[in-house]
C-alpha positions in Angstrom: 27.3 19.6 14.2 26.4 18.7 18.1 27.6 15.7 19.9 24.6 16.2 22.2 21.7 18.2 22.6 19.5 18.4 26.0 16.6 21.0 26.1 16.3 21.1 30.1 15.0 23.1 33.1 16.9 26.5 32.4 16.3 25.7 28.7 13.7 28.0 26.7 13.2 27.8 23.2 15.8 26.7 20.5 15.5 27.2 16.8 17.0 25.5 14.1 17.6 26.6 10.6 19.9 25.2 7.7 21.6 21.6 7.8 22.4 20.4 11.0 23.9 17.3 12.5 23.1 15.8 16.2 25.1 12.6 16.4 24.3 11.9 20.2 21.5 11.8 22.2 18.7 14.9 22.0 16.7 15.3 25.3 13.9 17.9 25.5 12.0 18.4 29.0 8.7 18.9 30.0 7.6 22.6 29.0 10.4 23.1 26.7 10.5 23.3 22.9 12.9 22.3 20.0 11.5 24.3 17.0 12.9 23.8 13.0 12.0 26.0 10.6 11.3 24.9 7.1 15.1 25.7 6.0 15.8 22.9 8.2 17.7 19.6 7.5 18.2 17.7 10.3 20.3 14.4 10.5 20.2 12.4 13.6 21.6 9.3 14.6 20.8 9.2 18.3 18.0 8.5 20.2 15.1 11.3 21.4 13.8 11.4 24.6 11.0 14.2 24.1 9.1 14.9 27.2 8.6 18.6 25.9 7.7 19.6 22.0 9.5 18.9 19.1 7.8 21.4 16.2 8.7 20.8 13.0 7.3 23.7 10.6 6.3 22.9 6.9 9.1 22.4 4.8 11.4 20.7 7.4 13.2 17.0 6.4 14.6 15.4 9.8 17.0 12.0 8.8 17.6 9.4 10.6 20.8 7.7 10.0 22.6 5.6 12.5 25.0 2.8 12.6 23.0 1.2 15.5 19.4 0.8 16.5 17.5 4.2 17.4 14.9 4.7 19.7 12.3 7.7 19.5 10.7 8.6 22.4 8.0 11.1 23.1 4.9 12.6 21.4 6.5 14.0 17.9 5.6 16.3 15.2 7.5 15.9 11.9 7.0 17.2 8.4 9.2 15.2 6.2 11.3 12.0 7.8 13.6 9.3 6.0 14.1 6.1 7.8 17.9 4.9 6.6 19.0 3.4 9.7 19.6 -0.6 8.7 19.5 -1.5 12.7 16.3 -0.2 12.7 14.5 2.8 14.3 11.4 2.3 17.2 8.5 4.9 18.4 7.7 3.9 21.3 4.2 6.6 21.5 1.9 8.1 18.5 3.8 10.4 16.4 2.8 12.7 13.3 4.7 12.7 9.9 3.2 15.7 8.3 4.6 14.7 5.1 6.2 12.4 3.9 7.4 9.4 5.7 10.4 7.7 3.3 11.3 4.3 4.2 14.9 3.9 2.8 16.4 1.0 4.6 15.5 -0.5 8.1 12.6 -1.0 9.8 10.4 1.5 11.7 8.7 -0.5 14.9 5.8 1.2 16.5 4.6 -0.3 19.7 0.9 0.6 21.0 0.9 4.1 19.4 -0.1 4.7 16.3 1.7 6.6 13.3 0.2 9.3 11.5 1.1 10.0 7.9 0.8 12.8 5.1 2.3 9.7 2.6 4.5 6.9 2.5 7.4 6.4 0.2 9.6 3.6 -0.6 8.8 0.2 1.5 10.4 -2.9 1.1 11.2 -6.1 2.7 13.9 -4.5 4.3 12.4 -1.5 5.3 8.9 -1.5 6.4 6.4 -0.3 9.5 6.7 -2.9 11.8 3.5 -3.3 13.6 4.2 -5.2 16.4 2.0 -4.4 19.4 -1.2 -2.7 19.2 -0.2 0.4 17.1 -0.5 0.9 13.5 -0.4 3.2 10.6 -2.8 6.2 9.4 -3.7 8.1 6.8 -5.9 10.3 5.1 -7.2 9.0 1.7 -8.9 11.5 -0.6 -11.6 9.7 -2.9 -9.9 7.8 -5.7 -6.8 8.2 -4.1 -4.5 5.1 -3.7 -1.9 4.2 -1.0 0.4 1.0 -0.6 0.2 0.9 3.1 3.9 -0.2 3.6 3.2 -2.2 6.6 4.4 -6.3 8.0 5.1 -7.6 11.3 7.5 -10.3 11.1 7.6 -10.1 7.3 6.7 -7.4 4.8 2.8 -7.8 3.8 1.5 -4.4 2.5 -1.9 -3.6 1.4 -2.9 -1.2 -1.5 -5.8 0.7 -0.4 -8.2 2.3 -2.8 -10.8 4.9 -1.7 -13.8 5.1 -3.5 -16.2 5.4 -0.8 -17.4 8.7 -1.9 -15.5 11.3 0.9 -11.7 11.6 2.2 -11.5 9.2 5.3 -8.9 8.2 7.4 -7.2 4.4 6.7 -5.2 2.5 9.8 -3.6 -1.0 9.1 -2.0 -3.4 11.4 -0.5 -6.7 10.7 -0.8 -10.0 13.2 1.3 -12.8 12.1 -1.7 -15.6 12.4 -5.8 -16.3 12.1 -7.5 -16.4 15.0 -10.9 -18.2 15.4 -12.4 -15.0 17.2 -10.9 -12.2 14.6 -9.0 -11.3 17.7 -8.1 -14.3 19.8 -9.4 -18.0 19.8 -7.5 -20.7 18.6 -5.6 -20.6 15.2 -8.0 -21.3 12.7 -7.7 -25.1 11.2 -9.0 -23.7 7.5 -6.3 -23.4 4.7 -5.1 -20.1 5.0 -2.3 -17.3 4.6 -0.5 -16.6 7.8 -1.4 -12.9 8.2 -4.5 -10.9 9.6 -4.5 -7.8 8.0 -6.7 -5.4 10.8 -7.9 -2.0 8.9 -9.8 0.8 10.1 -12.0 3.4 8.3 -12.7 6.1 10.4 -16.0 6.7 8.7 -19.2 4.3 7.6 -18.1 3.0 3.8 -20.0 3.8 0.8 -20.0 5.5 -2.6 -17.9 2.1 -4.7 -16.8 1.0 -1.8 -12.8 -0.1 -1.3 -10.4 -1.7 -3.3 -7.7 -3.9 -1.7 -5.0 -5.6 -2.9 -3.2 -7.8 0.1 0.0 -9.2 -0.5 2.2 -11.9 1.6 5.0 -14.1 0.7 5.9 -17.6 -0.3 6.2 -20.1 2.4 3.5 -17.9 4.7 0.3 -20.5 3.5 -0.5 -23.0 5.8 -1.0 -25.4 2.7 -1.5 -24.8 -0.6 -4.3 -22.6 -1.4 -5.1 -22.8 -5.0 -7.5 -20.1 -4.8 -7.2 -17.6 -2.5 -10.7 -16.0 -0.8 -11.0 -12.6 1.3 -12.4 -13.6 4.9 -13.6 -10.7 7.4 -14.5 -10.9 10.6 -17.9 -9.4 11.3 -17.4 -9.3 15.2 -19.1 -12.7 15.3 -17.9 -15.2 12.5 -15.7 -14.9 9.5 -17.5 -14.4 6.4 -16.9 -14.1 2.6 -17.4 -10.9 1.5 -19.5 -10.0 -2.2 -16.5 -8.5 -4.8 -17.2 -6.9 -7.9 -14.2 -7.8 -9.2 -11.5 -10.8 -7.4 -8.1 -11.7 -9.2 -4.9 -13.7 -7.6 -1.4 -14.6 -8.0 0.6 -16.9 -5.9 1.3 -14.0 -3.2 -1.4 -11.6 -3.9 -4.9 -11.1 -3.5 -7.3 -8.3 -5.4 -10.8 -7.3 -4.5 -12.4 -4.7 -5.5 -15.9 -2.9 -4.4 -15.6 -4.4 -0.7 -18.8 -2.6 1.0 -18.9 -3.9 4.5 -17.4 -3.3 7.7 -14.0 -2.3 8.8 -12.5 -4.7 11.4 -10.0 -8.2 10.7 -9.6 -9.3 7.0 -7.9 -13.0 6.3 -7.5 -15.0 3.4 -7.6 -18.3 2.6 -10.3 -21.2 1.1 -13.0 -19.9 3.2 -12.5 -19.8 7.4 -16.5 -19.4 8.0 -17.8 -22.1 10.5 -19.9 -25.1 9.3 -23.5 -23.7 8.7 -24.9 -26.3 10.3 -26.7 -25.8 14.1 -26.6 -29.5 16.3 -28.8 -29.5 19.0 -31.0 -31.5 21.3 -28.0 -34.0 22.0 -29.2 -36.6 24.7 -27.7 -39.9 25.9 -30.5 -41.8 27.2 -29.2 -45.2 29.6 -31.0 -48.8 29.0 -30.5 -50.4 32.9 -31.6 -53.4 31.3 -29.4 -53.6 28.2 -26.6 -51.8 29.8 -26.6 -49.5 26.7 -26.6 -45.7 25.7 -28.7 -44.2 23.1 -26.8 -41.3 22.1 -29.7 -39.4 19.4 -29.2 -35.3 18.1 -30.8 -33.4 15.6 -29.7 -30.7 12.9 -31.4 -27.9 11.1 -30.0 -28.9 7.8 -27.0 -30.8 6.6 -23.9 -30.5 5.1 -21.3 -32.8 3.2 -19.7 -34.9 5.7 -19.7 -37.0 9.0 -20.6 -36.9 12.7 -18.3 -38.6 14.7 -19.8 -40.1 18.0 -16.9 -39.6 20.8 -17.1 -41.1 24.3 -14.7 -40.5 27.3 -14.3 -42.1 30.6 -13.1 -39.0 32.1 -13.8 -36.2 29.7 -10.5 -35.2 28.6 -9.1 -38.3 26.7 -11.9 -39.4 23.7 -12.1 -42.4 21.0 -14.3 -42.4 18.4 -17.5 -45.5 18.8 -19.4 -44.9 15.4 -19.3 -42.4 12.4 -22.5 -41.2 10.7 -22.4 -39.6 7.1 -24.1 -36.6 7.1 -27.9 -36.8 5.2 -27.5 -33.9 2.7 -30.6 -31.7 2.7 -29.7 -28.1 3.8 -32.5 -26.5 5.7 -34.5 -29.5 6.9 -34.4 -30.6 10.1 -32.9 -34.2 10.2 -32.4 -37.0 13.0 -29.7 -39.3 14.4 -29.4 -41.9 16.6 -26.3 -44.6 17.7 -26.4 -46.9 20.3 -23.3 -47.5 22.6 -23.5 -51.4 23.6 -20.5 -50.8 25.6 -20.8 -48.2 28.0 -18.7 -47.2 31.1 -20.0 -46.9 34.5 -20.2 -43.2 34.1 -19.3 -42.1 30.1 -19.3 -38.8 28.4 -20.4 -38.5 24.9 -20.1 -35.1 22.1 -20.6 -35.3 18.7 -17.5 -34.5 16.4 -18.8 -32.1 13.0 -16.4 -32.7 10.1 -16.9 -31.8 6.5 -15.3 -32.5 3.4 -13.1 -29.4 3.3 -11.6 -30.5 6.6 -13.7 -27.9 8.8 -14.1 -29.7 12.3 -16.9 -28.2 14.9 -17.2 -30.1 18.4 -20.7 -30.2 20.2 -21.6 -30.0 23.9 -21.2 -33.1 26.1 -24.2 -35.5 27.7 -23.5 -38.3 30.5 -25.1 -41.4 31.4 -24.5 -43.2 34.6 -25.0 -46.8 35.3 -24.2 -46.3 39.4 -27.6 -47.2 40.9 -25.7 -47.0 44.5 -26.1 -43.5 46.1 -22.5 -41.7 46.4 -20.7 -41.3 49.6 -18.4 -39.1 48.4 -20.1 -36.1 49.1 -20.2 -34.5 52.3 -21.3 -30.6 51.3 -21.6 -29.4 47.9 -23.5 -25.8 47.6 -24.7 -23.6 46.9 -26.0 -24.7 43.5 -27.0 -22.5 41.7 -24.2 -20.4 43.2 -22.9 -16.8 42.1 -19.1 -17.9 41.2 -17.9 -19.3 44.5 -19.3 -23.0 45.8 -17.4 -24.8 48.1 -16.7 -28.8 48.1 -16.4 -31.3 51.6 -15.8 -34.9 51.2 -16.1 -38.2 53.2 -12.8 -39.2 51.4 -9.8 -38.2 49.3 -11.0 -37.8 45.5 -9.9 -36.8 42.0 -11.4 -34.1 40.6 -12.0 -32.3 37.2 -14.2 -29.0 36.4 -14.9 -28.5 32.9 -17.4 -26.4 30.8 -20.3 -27.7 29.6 -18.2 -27.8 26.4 -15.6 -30.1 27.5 -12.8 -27.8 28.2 -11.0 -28.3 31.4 -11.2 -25.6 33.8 -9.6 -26.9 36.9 -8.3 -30.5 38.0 -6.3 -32.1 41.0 -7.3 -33.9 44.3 -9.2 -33.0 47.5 -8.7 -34.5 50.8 -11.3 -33.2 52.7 -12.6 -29.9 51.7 -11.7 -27.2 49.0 -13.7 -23.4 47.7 -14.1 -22.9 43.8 -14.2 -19.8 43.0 -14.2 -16.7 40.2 -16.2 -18.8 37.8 -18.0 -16.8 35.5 -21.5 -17.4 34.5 -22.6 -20.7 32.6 -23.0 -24.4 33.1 -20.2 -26.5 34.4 -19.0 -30.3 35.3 -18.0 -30.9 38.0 -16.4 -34.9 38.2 -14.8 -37.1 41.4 -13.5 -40.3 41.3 -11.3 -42.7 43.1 -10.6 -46.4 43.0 -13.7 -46.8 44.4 -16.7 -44.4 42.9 -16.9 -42.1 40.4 -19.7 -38.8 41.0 -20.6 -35.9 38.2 -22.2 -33.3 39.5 -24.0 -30.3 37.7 -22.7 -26.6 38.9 -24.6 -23.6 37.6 -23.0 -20.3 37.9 -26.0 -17.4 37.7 
């Protein structure tokens, strides 16, 4: 039984044999080792600060059990190790359980690096791998081998894996606790869906029968009801729905089997694809005489639904002037047109996608400008087309907004008499003054 254990300068190399008990804090330094033969029982309930080697040989269980919070730090090799401390245990680098990693009560946190696993035991709500950074947990799955991946990030939500790709491979899972529109980042996606992005690795290409999953979450962690659950992945460009041999559900489960694609975020939910549908050639063409806007698009097919015709004064605040039901006929190019009778000086106009399962897409935006007198508002504006950095001088003090060519704001505020823009990355922006006076949009390209 030691109170305290620290492996330092003078130090060389300490065995271990038999049960042994460190209740305080064990430090090994850089170039030292701590080595435990396989006769070794270990119970901690400090914390490790390893800046040397801790070598666990075959054999070896190392316990830790503590009344408070533990934190592991250091690159560590274990054999066997239980996780029974309820306050809950972090590694803050990539360990190695060589093993057997039981999870008896509490939670194991990693950080950024990853755990390596022989097997997991045990797993429950209240004691799971906590994945909540960038780090996540590894094994080796033989063909037709199965492992419950014991994993969660603010709740438990494990995955069953089963291999039947053909060869032993190495499995990683993560958890995130939402969808994101981009796999990765994006907005959260506005589809029906569970809560949860389950992100799994396979080290090799799949093949052979491919994988069976089976995800599981818990009640209260749908966005809305989802009467049939669906397996999304993101293929590093969209979501899609993947082909399944074999799909079955309960309320908090989802089973597919034969998945043969790619390795990179799964969801679930109705379906969190985009709409199929490709809008383009969006113009808003002003009638001087009429003061109207024609506002006409096209599609390459259609889809079950409406186009809602928005307009905007400024570009950030939008109403809605007509709604057109989509013509349903997928894969044929079809054409609309609306006519604003009541156009602003200078008005923006996009085109709102929605369908009938409540997927919403927003097009580009078009202006039209009634202001036949030529702007004195601009002093310099240039260069344009510019490499990132333009600069702006004018006559007198203005409003200003930059957006994207898709509407969203990039900068906004007032100029007096000059100001640089600058670190803009390549595309098409807006760039829109205004006073009480006169309003100008200008067109920036960024090569």
């Amino acid at each position: 039984y030691l109170n305290h254990l620290t492996l330092g300068p003078s130090s060389g190399v300490l065995y271990l044999s038999g049960l042994d008990t460190i209740a305080g804090t064990l430090m090994v330094d850089t170039g030292k080792s701590l080595k435990l033969d396989s006769t070794c029982q270990l119970i901690f309930t400090g914390n490790i600060d390893n800046q040397g080697e801790i070598n666990a040989l075959d054999g070896n269980t190392f316990l830790l059990n503590a009344s408070s919070a533990q934190v592991i730090d250091g690159i560590n090799s274990f054999y066997d190790l239980e996780i029974n401390t309820a306050a809950g245990v972090t590694f803050t680098q990539s360990d190695t359980v060589r093993g057997n990693l039981s999870m008896t009560y509490g939670n194991l946190t990693l950080n950024d690096g990853s755990l390596t696993v022989g097997m997991v035991s045990g797993g429950n709500s209240t004691s799971y791998i906590k994945t909540s950074g960038g780090g996540s947990l590894r094994c080796m799955l033989n063909d037709s081998s199965i492992l419950m991946f014991t994993v969660g990030n603010s709740a438990y939500n494990p995955v069953r894996i089963h291999n039947n790709s053909g060869i032993a491979d190495y499995f990683e899972v993560r958890i995130a606790d939402e969808v994101f529109s981009n796999g990765t980042s994006g907005d959260v996606v506005l589809d029906k869906h569970i809560m949860r992005t389950w992100f799994i690795g396979k080290e090799n290409p799949n093949g052979g029968a491919g994988v069976n999953f089976e995800f599981h979450w818990n009640s209260g962690e749908e966005s809305d009801t989802i009467l049939t659950p669906v397996l999304n992945h993101y293929n590093d460009t969209a979501w899609e729905i993947p082909t399944a041999v074999l799909t079955s559900s309960s309320p908090t489960s989802l089973y597919f089997e034969g998945y043969m694609g790619g390795f990179s975020p799964f969801a679930i939910g109705a379906g969190l694809t985009p709409l199929p549908i490709k809008l383009f050639d969006l113009k808003a063409v002003p009638n001087y005489t009429s003061k109207s806007a024609k506002i006409t698009w096209k599609t390459n097919g259609d889809f079950k639904g409406q186009y809602k015709v928005m307009k905007s004064m400024d570009g950030r605040q939008w109403s809605c002037i007509a709604v057109v039901n989509a013509n349903w006929k997928p894969e044929s190019l079809q054409n609309y047109e609306v006519t604003d009778f009541n156009p602003y000086q200078i008005t923006f106009y996009k085109i709102l996608e929605s369908s009938e399962t409540g997927k919403s897409e927003s097009s580009g935006i078009v202006t039209v400008n009634f202001n036949v007198e030529i702007s004195t508002l601009i002093q310099t504006l240039g260069p344009n087309p510019s490499i990132g950095t333009f600069n702006l001088i004018v006559t007198e003090p203005v409003n200003y907004n930059l957006t994207d060519i898709n509407g969203k704001i990039i900068e906004s505020g007032e100029v007096n008499s000059n100001k640089e823009f600058n670190q803009l990355s390549p595309g098409i922006y807006i760039l829109n003054l205004y006073n009480e006076h006169m309003q100008e949009i200008n067109r920036i390209i960024v090569n």
